[in-house]
Structures are given as C-alpha cells and as structure tokens.
N, C-alpha and C positions, 0 to 999 in steps of 0.2 A: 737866487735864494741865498739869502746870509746863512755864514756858519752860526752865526750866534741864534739865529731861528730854527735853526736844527740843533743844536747841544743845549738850549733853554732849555727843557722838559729835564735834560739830564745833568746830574751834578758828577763831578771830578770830572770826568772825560770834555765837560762840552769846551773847555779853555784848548783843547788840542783839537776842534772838530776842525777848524780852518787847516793844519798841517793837513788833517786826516784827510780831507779834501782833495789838498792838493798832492799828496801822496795817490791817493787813489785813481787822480786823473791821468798817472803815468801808469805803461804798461810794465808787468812782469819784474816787478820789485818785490824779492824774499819779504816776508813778513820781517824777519830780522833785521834785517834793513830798516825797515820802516820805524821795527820798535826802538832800533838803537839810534836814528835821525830823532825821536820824542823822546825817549830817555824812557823808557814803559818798559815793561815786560812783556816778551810776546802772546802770553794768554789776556792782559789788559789789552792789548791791541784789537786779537779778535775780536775781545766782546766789545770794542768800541765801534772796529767796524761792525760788528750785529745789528748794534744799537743805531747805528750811524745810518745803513740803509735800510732798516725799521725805518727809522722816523725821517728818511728821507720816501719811500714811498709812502708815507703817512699824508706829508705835506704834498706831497704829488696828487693824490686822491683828493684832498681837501681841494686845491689849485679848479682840475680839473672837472669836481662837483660843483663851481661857481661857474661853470662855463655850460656845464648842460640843462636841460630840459626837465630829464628825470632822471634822478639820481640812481634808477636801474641801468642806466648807459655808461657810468661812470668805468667798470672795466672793460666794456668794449673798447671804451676811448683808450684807456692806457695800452690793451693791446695795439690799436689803431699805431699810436707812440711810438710802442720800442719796433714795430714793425718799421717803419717810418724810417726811423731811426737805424736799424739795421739794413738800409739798402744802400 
C-alpha cells in the first residue's frame, strides 16, 4: 500500500504519511522523537497517526471486501488477519 494512497484523502499531513510510516514500523520511539525527526508538533503527530490508521484500516476493509463473497465477512476476515499475524 502507497503512502500517498493513504495521505490522498488528507491534506497537510499526507506529504509526511511515508516518514509516518516508516516511523511507525519501528518499535518504541517517544512520540517526540518522531515529531522532532518531521519537524511537527507532537499534538500534529497524534492526529496524523489517528488519521493515518483510520485510513489505513479504511483501505484494509476496502482490500479485503474485494476478496470475499459477502461483505458480512469482511471483519471476520480482518480478525482472521491480525490473528494470523499475531502468532
């Protein structure tokens, strides 16, 4: 999934979605950290991350409603996911 298909929807924040990203895939880095690596304020940060996996489960749902039968499955599957994913 592109950063710029996750920060589309949003304006100011989405030119940082790729740092935010790749910030986010490391463990246990101060939010101050993060905001002082973007140059943000650390209340811009949060709401970026808010925004960020908002619309990162947005497009997950979307993904994964092209893959099933009926779109009443669609959270089983994601739980199905991070289950998966948690072992």
């Amino acid at each position: 999934m592109s950063p710029s298909r996750v920060g589309a929807r949003e304006g100011g924040w989405g030119q940082n979605a790729e740092s935010l990203l790749g910030l986010f895939r490391r463990c246990n880095i101060p939010l101050a950290a993060i905001a002082d690596e973007l140059g943000m304020a650390e209340g811009a940060v949060k709401t970026a991350a808010s925004r960020l996996r908002k619309r990162y489960g947005e497009i997950l749902r979307e993904e994964i409603a092209r893959t099933v039968a009926d779109l009443a499955d669609v959270e089983d599957e994601v739980r199905a996911l991070f289950a998966a994913l948690a072992r």
